[in-house]
Structure formats: C-alpha cells, structure tokens
C-alpha positions as CSV (number, residue, x, y, z in Angstrom):
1,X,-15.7,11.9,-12.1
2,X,-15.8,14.8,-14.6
3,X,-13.6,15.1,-18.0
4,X,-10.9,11.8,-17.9
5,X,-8.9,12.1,-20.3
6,X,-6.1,10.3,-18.8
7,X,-6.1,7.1,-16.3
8,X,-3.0,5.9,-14.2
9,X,-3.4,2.8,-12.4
10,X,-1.2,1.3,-9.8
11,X,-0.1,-2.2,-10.3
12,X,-0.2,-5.1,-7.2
13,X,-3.6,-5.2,-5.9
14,X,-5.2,-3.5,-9.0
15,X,-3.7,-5.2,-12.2
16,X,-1.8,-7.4,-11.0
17,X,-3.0,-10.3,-7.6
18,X,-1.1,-10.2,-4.7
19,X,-0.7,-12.5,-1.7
20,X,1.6,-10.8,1.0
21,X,0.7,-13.9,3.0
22,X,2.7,-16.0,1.0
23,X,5.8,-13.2,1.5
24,X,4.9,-13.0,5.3
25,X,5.0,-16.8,6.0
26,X,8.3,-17.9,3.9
27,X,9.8,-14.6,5.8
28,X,8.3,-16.1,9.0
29,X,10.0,-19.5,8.7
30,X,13.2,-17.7,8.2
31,X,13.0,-16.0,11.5
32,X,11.2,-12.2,10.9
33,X,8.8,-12.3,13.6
34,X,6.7,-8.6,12.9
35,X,7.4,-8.4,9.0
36,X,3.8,-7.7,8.2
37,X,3.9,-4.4,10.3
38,X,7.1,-3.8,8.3
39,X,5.7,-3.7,5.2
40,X,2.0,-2.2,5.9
41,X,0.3,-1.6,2.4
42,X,1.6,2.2,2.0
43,X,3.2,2.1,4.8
44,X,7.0,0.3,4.3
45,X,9.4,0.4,7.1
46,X,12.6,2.3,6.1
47,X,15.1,0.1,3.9
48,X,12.1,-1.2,2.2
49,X,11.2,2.6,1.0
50,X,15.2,2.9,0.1
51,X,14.4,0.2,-2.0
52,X,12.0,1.4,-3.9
53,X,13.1,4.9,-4.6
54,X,16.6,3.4,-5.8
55,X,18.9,4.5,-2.5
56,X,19.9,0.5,-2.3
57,X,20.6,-1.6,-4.4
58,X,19.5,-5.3,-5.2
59,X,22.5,-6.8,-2.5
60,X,21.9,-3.9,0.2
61,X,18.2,-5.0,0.1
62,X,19.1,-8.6,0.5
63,X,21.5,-8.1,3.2
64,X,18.9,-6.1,5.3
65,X,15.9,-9.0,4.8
66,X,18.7,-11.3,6.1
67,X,19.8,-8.7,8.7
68,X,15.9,-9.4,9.3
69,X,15.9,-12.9,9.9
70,X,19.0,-12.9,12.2
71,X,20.9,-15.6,10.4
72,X,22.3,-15.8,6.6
73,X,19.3,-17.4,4.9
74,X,20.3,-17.6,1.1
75,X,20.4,-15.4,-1.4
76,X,18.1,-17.4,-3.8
77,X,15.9,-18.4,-0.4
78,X,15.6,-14.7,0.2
79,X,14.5,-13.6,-3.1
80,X,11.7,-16.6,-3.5
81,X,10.6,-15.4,-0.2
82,X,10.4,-11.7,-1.7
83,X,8.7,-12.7,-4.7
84,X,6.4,-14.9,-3.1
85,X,3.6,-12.2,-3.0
86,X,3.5,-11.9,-6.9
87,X,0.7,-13.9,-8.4
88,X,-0.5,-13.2,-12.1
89,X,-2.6,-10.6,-14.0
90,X,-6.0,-12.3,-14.9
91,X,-6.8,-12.0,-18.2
92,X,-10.1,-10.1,-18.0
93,X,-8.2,-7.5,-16.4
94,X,-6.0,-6.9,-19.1
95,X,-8.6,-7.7,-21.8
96,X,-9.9,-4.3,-20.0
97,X,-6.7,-2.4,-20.3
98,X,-6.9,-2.7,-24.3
99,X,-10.4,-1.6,-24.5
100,X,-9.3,1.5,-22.1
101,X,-6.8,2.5,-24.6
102,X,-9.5,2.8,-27.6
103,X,-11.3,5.9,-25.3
104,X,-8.5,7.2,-22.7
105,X,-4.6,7.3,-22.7
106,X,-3.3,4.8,-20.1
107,X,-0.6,4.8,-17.7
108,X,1.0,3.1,-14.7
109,X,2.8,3.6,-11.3
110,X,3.8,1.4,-9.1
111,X,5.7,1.3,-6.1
112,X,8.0,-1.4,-6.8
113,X,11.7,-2.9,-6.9
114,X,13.9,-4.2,-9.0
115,X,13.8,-7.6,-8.0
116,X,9.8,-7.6,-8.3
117,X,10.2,-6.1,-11.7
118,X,12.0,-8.5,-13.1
119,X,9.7,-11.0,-11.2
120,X,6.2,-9.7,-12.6
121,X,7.7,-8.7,-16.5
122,X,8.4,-12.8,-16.5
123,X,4.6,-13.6,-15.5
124,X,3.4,-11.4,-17.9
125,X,5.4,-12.3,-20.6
126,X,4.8,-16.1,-20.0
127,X,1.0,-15.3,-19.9
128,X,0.8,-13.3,-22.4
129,X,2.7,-14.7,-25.7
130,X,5.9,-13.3,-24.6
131,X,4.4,-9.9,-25.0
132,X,5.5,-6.8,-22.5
133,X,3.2,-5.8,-20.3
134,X,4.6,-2.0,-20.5
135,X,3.5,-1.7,-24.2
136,X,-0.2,-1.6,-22.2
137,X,0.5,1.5,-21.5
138,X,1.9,4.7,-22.9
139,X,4.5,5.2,-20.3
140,X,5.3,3.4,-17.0
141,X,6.6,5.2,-14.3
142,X,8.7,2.4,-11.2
143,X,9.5,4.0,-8.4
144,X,12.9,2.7,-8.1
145,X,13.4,3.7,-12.3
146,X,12.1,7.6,-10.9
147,X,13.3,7.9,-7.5
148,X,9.9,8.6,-6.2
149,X,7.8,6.6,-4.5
150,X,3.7,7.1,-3.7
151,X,1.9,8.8,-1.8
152,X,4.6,11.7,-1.7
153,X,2.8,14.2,-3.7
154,X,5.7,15.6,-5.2
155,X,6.0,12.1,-6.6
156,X,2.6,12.5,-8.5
157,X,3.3,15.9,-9.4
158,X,6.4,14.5,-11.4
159,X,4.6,12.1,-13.0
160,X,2.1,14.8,-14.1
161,X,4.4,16.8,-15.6
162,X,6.4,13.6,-17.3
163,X,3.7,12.9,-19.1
164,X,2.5,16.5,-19.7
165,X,-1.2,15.7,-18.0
166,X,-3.6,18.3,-16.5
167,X,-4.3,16.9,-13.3
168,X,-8.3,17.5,-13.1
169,X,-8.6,15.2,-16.8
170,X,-6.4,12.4,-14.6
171,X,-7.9,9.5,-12.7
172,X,-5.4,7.6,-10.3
173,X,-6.6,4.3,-9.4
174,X,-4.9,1.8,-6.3
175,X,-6.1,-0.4,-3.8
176,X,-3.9,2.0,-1.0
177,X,-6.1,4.8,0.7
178,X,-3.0,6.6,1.6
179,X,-2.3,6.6,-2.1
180,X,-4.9,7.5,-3.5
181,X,-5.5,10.5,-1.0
182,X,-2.0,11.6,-2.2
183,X,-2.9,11.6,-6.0
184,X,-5.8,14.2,-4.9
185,X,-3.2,16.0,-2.8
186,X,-1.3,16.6,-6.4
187,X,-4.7,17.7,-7.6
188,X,-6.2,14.9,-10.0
189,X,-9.3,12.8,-9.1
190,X,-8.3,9.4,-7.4
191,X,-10.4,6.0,-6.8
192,X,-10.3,3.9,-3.9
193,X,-9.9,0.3,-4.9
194,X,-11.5,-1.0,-1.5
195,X,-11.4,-4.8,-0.4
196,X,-13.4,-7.3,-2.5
197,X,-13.2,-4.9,-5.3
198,X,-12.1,-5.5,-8.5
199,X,-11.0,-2.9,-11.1
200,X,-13.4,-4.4,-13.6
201,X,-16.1,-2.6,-11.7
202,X,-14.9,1.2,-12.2
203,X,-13.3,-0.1,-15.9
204,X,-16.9,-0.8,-16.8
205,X,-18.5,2.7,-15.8
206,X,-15.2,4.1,-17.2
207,X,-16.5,2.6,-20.5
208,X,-20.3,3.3,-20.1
C-alpha cells in the first residue's frame, strides 16, 4: 500500500461487531425459513437492497419482513428481530480511529438502513459519553442517506468525488470481498478484512 492519504472504512464487521445469527434465529422463530441466503454478506436479496439505497421506506421494509414470515408478527417484534445483529464497537477499535485521524483523513460507508442507524448511533452514544460516532470521521456517507449502495462502483466513484479524494491515496477497508473488489474497480487500493481478523491488525501497520 503506497501513498494513503485517505482511509474509508465500512462499518458492521469492521468497527462495529455483528451477529447475523441473532437476526437469523428471531427471524426463524417468526417463520422465515431461508433468511440467511436472503441476506448473504454483499449479497441482499431484493427489498433488502431497496432498503438501503432509500427506494422503501421504514413501513415498506417492515411489511415485506412480515410478508417474510407469512403471518403479521409485530411491528416492535419485527424491528428487535432486525436489530438483533447490532452488537457494540469495542473500545480499542475506536481508541484506533482517533489515533488514525492524527496521520490520515478518515471516513466511512456503510451499507445500512434507517432503522439500523438509529439502532447503532444509540450504542455508540451510550458507550461513548453521549458522544456521535459520525464526529469520528470527516464525513459519513449511508447508503440509504446517498442512494447508493456497495459494491456498485459507481457508488464508490460518488463517494470519491464527494469528498474530492484521488483514488490511488484512498484505502477502502470491509470484511465483504465483493466490496472490497468493487472499491478497486473505482480505482483506489482496498483491504480484505478476512475471518478472525480484526482491524487492529492493518490500523497498526497503518500507524508503523
């Protein structure tokens, strides 16, 4: 990795733990027999991409996950369910965001939703002194705030330009493959977060 000047990291997975299990099971016990080949990591079936690029909105969403399940599970059921997956940012990880910002200019996308959004910006603020966690970064880019979604390079490209980045002095970081290849599609340098890796690990030789 030659000349960073810029780092944009993705969020769930990287910054923030996940547990789709957690999603997977309360969906199960509601009746959605195949939701984990639904929502593949990079890979989302249909109305969960219209989700995240902002084509639904938060009752459309609901009504398909219940659509899902075959029966009306409730609204409040539905969104525990949906929010199941979010677990909290670990401290060391965002003790290493701060120490980032002192060499690099920082940034994130993230596929997400509003209903995760509002979700995660509680656990942070609740962990973190009722701080936000977008003053982290110089700019946040949510794919349902943009109307883009990763790994669509066009996506990347917009982020790019938002930002007014040159995309060889940009390092994308995620834990999806197909995300990652897409950032290097756009033209900037991209790092796999592979399983039973952390982001400590490249943060540190990002620091060296």
């Amino acid at each position: 990795m030659q000349q960073i000047q810029n780092i944009i990291f993705d969020l769930g997975g990287v910054l923030l733990n996940l547990d789709m299990q957690k999603t997977e099971t309360a969906f199960t016990e509601m009746g959605v027999k195949n939701f984990k080949d639904l929502f593949a990591l990079g890979h989302a079936a249909s109305f969960f991409r219209e989700y995240e690029v902002g084509s639904i909105n938060d009752d459309e969403f609901i009504t398909a996950l219940q659509n899902l399940a075959g029966i009306r599970a409730e609204r409040a059921a539905v969104i525990a369910g949906w929010n199941a997956m979010l677990r909290d940012f670990p401290a060391e990880r965002i003790e290493l965001l701060i120490r980032l910002k002192k060499n690099y200019r920082i940034f994130l996308f993230s596929n997400t939703n509003a209903i995760h959004l509002t979700a995660f910006q509680k656990t942070y603020s609740d962990a973190f002194g009722g701080n936000l966690l977008d003053t982290l970064f110089e700019k946040t880019w949510y794919s349902h705030n943009i109307n883009r979604r990763k790994p669509d390079v066009k996506a990347f490209e917009y982020v790019l330009q938002d930002a007014q980045l040159l995309p060889h002095e940009t390092l994308f970081i995620d834990d999806a493959l197909v995300n990652v290849e897409g950032a290097r599609a756009a033209g900037m340098q991209g790092y796999h977060l592979e399983p039973g890796k952390t982001v400590l690990e490249i943060g540190e030789k990002l620091l060296s």
